[in-house]
Every structure is written in C-alpha cells, then in structure tokens.
PDB file of N, CA, C and O in Angstrom:
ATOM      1  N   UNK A   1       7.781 -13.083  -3.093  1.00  0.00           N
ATOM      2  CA  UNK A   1       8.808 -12.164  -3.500  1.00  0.00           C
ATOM      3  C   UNK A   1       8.166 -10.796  -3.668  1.00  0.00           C
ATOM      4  O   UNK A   1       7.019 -10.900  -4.102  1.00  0.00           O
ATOM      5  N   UNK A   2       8.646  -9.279  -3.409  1.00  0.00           N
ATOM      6  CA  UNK A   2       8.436  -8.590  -3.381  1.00  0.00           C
ATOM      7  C   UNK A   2       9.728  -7.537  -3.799  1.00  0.00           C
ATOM      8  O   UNK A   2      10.905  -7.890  -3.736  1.00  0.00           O
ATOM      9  N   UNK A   3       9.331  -6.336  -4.188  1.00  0.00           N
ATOM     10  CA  UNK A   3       9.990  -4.874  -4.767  1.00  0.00           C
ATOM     11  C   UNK A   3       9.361  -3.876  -3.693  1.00  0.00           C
ATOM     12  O   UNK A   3       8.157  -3.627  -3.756  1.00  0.00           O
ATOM     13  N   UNK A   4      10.137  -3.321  -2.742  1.00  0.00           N
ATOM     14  CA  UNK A   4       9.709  -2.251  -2.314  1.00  0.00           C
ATOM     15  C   UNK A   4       9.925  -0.847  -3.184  1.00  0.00           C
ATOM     16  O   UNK A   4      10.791  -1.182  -3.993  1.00  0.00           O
ATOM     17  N   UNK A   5       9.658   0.291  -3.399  1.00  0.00           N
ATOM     18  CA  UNK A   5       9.788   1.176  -4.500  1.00  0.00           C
ATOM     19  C   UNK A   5       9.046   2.737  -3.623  1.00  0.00           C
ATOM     20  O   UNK A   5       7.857   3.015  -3.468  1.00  0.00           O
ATOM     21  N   UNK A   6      10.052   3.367  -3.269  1.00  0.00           N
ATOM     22  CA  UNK A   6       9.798   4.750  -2.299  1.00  0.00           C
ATOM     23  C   UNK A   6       9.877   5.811  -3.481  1.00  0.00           C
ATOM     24  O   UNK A   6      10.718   5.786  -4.380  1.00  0.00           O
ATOM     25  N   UNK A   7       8.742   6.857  -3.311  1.00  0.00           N
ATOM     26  CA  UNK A   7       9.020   7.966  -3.968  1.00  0.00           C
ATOM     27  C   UNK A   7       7.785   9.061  -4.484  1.00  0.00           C
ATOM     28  O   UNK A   7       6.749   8.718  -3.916  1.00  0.00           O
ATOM     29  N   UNK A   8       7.623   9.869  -5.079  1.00  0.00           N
ATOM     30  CA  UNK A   8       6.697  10.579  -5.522  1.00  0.00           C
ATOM     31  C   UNK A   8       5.314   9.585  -6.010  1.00  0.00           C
ATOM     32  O   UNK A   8       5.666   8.780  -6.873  1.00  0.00           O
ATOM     33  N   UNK A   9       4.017   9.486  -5.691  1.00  0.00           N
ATOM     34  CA  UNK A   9       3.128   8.655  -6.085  1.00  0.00           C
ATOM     35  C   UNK A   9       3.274   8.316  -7.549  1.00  0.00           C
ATOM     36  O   UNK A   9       3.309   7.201  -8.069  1.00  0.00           O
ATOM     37  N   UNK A  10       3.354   9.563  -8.127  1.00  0.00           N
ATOM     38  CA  UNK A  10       2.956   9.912  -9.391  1.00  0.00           C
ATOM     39  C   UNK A  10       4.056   9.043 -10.520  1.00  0.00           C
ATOM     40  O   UNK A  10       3.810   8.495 -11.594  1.00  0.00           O
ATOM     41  N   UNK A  11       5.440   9.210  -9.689  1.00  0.00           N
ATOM     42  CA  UNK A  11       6.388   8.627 -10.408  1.00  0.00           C
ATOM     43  C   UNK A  11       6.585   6.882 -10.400  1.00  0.00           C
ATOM     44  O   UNK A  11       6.744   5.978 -11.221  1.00  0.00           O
ATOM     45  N   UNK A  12       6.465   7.053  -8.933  1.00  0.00           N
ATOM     46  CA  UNK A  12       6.017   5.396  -8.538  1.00  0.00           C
ATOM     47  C   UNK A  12       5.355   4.625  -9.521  1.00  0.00           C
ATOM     48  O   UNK A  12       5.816   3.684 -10.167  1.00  0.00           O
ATOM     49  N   UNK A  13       3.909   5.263  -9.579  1.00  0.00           N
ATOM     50  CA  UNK A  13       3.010   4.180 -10.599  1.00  0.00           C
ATOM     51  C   UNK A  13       3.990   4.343 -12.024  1.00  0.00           C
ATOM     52  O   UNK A  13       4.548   3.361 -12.513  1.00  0.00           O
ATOM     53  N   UNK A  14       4.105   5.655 -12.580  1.00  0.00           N
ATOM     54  CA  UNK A  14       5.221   5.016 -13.952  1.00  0.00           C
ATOM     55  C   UNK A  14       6.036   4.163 -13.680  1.00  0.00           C
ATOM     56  O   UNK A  14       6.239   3.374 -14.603  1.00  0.00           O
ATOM     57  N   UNK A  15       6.772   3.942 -12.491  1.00  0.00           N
ATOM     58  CA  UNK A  15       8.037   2.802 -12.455  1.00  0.00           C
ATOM     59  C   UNK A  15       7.088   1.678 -12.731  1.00  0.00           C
ATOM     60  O   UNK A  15       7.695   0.849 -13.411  1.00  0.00           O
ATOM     61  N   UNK A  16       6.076   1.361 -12.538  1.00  0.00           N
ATOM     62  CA  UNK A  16       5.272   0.137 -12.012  1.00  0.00           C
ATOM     63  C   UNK A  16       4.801  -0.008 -13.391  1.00  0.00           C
ATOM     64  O   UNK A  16       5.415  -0.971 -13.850  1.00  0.00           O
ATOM     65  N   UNK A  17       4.194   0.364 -14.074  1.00  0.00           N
ATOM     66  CA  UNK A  17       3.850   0.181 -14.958  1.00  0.00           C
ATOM     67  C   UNK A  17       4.376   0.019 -16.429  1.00  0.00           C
ATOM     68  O   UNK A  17       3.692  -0.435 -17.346  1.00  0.00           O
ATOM     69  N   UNK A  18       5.777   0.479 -16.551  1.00  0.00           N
ATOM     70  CA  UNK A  18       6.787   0.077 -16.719  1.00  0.00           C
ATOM     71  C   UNK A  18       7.657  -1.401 -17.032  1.00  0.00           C
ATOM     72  O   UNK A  18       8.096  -2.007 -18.009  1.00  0.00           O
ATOM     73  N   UNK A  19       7.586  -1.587 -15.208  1.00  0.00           N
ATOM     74  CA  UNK A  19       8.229  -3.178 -14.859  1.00  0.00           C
ATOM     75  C   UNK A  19       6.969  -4.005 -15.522  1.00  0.00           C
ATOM     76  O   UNK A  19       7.251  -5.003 -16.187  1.00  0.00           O
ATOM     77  N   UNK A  20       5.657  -3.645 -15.371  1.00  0.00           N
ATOM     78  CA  UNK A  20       4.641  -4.716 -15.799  1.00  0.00           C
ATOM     79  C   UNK A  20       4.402  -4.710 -17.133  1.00  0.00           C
ATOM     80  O   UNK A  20       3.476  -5.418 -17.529  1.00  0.00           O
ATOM     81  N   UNK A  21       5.028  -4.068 -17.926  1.00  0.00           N
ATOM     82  CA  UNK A  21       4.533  -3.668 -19.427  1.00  0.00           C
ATOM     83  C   UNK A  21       6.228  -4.428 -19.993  1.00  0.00           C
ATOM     84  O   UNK A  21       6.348  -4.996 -21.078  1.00  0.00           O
ATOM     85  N   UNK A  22       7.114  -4.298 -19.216  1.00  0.00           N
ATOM     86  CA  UNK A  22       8.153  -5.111 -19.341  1.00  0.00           C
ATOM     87  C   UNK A  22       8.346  -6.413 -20.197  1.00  0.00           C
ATOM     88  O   UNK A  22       8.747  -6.717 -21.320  1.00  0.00           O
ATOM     89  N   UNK A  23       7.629  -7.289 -18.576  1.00  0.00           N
ATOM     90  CA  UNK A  23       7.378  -8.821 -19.130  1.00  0.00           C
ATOM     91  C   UNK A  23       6.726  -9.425 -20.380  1.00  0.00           C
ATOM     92  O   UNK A  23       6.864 -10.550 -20.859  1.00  0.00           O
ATOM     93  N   UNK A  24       5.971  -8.375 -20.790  1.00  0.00           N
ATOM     94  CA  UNK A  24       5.705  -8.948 -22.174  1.00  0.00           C
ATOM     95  C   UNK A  24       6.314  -8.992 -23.298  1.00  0.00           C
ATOM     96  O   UNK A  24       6.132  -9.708 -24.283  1.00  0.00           O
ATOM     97  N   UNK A  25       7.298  -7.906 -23.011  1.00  0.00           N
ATOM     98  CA  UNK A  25       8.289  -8.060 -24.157  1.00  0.00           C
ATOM     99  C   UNK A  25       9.380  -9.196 -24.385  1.00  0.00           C
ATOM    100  O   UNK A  25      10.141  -9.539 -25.289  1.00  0.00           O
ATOM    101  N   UNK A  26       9.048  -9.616 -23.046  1.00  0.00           N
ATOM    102  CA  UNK A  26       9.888 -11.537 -23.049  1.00  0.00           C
ATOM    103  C   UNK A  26       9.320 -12.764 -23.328  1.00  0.00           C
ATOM    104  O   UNK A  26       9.764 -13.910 -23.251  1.00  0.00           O
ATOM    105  N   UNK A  27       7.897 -12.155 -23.780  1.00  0.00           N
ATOM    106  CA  UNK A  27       7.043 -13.493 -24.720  1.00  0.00           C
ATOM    107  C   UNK A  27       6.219 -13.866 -23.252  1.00  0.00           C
ATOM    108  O   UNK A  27       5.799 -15.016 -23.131  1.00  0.00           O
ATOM    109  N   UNK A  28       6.038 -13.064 -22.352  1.00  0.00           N
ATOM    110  CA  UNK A  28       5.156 -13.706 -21.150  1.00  0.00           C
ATOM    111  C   UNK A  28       3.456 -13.094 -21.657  1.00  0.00           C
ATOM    112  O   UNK A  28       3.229 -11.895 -21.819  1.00  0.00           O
ATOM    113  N   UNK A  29       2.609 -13.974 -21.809  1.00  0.00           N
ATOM    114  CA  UNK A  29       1.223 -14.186 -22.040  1.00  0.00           C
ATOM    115  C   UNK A  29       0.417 -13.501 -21.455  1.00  0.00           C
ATOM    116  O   UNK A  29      -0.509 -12.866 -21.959  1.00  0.00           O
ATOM    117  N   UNK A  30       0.824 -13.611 -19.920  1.00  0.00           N
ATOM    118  CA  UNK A  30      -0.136 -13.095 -18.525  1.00  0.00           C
ATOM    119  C   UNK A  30       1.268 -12.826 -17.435  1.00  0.00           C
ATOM    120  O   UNK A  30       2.339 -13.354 -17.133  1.00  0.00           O
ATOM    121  N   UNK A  31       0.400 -11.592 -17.100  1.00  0.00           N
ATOM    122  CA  UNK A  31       1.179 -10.746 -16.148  1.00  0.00           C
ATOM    123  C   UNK A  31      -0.179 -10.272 -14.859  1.00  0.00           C
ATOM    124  O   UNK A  31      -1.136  -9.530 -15.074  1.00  0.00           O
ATOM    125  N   UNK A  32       0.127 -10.909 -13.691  1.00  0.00           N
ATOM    126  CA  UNK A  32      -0.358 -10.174 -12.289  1.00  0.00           C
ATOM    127  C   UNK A  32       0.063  -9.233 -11.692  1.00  0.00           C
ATOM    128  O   UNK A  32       0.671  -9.816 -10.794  1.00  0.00           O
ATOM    129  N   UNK A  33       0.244  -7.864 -11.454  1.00  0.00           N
ATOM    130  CA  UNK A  33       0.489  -7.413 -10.920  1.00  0.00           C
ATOM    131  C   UNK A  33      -0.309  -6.363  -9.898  1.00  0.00           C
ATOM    132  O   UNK A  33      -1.027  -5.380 -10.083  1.00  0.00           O
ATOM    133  N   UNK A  34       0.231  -7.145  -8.609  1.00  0.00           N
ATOM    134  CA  UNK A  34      -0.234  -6.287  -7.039  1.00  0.00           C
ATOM    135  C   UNK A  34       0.489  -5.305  -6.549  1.00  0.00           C
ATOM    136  O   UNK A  34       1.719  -5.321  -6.601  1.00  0.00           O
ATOM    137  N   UNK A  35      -0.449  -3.995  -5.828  1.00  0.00           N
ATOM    138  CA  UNK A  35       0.337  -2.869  -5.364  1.00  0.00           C
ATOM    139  C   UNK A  35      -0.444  -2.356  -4.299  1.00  0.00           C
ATOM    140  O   UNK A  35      -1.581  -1.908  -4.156  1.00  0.00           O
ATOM    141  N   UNK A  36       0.536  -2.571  -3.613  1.00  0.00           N
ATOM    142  CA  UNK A  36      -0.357  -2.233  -1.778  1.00  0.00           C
ATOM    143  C   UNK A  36       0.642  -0.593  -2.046  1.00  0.00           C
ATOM    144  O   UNK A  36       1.440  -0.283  -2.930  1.00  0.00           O
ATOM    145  N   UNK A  37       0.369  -0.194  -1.405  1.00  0.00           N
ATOM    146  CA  UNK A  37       0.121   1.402  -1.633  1.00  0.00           C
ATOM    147  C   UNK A  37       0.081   1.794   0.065  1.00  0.00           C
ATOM    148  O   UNK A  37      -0.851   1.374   0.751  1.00  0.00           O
ATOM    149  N   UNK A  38       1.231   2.675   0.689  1.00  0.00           N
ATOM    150  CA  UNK A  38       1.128   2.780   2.133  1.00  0.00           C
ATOM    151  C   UNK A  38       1.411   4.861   2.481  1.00  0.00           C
ATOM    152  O   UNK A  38       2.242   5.528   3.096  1.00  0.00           O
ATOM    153  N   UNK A  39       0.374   5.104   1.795  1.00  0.00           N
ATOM    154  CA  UNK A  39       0.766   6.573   1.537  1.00  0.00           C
ATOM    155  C   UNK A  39       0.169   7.345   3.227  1.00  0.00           C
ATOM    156  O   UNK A  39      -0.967   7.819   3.207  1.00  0.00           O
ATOM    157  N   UNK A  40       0.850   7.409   4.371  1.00  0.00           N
ATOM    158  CA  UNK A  40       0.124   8.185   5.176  1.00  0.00           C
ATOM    159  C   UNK A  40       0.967   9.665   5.463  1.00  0.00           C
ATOM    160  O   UNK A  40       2.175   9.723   5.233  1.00  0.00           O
ATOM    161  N   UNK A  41       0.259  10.767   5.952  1.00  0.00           N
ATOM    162  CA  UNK A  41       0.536  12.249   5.767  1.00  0.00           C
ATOM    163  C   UNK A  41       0.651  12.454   7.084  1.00  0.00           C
ATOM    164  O   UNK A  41       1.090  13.584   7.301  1.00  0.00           O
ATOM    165  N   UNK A  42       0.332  11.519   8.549  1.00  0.00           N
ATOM    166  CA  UNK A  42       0.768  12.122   9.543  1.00  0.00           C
ATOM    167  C   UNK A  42       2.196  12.142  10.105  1.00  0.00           C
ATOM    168  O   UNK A  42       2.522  12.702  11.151  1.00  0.00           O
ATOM    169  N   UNK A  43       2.651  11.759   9.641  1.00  0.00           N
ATOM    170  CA  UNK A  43       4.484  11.427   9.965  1.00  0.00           C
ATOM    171  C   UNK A  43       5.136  11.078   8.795  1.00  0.00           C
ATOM    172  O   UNK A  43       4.488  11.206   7.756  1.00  0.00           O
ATOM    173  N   UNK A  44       6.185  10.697   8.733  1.00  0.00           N
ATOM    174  CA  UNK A  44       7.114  10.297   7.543  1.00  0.00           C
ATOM    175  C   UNK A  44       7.216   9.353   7.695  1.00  0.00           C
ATOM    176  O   UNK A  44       7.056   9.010   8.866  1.00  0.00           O
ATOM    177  N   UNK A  45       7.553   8.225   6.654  1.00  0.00           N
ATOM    178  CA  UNK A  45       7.923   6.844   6.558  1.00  0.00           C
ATOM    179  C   UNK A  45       8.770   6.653   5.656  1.00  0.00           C
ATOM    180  O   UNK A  45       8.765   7.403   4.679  1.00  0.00           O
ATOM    181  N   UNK A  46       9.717   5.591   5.762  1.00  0.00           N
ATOM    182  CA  UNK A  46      10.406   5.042   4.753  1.00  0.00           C
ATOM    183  C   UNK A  46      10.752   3.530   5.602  1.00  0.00           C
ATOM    184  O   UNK A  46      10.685   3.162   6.775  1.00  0.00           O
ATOM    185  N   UNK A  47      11.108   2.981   4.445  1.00  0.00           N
ATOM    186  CA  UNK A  47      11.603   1.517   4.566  1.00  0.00           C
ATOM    187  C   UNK A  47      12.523   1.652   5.906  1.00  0.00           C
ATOM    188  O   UNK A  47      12.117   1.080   6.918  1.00  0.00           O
ATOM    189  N   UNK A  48      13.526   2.252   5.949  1.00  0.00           N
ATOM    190  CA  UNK A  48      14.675   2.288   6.781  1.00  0.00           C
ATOM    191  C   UNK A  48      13.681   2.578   8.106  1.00  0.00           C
ATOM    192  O   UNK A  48      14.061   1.964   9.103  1.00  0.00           O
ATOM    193  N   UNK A  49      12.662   3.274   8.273  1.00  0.00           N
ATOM    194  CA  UNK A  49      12.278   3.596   9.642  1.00  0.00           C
ATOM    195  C   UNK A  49      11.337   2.373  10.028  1.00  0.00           C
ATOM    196  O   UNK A  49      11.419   1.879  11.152  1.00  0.00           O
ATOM    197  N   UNK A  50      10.424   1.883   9.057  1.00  0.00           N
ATOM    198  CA  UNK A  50      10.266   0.333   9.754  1.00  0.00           C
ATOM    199  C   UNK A  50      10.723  -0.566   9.853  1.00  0.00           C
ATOM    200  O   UNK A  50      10.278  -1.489  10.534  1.00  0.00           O
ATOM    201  N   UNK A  51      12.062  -0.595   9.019  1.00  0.00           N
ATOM    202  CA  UNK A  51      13.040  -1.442  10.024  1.00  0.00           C
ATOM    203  C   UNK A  51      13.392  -1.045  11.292  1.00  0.00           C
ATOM    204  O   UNK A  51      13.042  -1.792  12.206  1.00  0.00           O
ATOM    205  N   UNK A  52      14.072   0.072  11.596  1.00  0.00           N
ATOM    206  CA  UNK A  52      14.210  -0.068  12.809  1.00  0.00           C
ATOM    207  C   UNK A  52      12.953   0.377  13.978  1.00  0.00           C
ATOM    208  O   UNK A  52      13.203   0.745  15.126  1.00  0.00           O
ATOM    209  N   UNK A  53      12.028   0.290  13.584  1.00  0.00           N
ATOM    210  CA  UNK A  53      10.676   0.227  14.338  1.00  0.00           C
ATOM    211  C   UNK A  53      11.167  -1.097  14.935  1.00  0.00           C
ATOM    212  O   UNK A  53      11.698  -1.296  16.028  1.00  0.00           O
ATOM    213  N   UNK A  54      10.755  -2.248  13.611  1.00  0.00           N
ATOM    214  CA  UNK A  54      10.653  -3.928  13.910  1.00  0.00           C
ATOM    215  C   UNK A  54      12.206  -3.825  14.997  1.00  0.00           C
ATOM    216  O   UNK A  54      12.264  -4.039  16.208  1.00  0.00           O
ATOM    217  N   UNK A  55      13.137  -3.497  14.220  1.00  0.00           N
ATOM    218  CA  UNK A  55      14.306  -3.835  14.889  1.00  0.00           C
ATOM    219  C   UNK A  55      13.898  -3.475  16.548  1.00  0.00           C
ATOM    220  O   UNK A  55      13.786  -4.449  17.293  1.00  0.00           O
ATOM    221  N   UNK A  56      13.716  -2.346  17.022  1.00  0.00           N
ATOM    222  CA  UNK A  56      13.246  -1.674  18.442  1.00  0.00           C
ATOM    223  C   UNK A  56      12.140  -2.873  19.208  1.00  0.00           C
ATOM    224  O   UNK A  56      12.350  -3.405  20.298  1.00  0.00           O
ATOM    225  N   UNK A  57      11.030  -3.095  18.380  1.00  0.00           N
ATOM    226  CA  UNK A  57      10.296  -4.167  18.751  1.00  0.00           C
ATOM    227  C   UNK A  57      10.821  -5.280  19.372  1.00  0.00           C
ATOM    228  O   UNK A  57      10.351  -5.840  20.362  1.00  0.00           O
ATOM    229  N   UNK A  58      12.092  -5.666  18.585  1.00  0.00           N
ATOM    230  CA  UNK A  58      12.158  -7.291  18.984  1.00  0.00           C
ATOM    231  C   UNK A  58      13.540  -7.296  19.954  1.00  0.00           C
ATOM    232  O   UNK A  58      14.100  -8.308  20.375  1.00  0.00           O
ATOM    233  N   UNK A  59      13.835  -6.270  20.132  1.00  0.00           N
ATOM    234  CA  UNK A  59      14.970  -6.191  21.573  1.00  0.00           C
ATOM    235  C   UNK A  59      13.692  -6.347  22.597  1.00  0.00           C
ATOM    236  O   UNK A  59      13.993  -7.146  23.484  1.00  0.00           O
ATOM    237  N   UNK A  60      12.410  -5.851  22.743  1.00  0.00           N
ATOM    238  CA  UNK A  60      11.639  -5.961  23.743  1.00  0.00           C
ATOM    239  C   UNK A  60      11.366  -7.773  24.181  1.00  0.00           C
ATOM    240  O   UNK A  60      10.642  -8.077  25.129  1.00  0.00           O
TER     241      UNK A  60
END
C-alpha cells in the first residue's frame, strides 16, 4: 500500500511527518515509515504524466 503526495519538498516532509507522528496517538508502539523521494529538475513530473507515459507504453 502506498500514498502518493505532490508538492513543495519542504511542505511534503511536514505532511509526512505529521501522518507518522499520527499513529501514535492511536496507541501504535512502532511506526515504519518509507519515502522514496523522485525530485528531478530536467522536466516536470506529476503523477498524471506517468500515467499517461505507462498508459502510451502499453498501447505499444
């Protein structure tokens, strides 16, 4: 299961840290939390454009 989460770096990690500081307030003990991080500056990205990347892909 996964959360995708688009936006300013800076604000990003507060959302994140946040959701993970969360679960403890529901009596959870241990909390994992992973963050792949896909920050590149030569083009733009968003969710919606690798979908239809994949989408373009698989008509081939």
């Amino acid at each position: 299961m996964g959360t995708i989460i688009e936006g300013d770096l800076e604000e990003v990690l507060r959302v994140v840290k946040k959701m993970h500081q969360s679960t403890f307030g529901e009596g959870v003990a241990r909390v994992v939390t992973t963050i792949k991080i896909d920050d590149r500056r030569d083009k733009p990205l968003s969710p919606s454009g690798k979908i239809e990347s994949l989408l373009k892909e698989l008509e081939h």
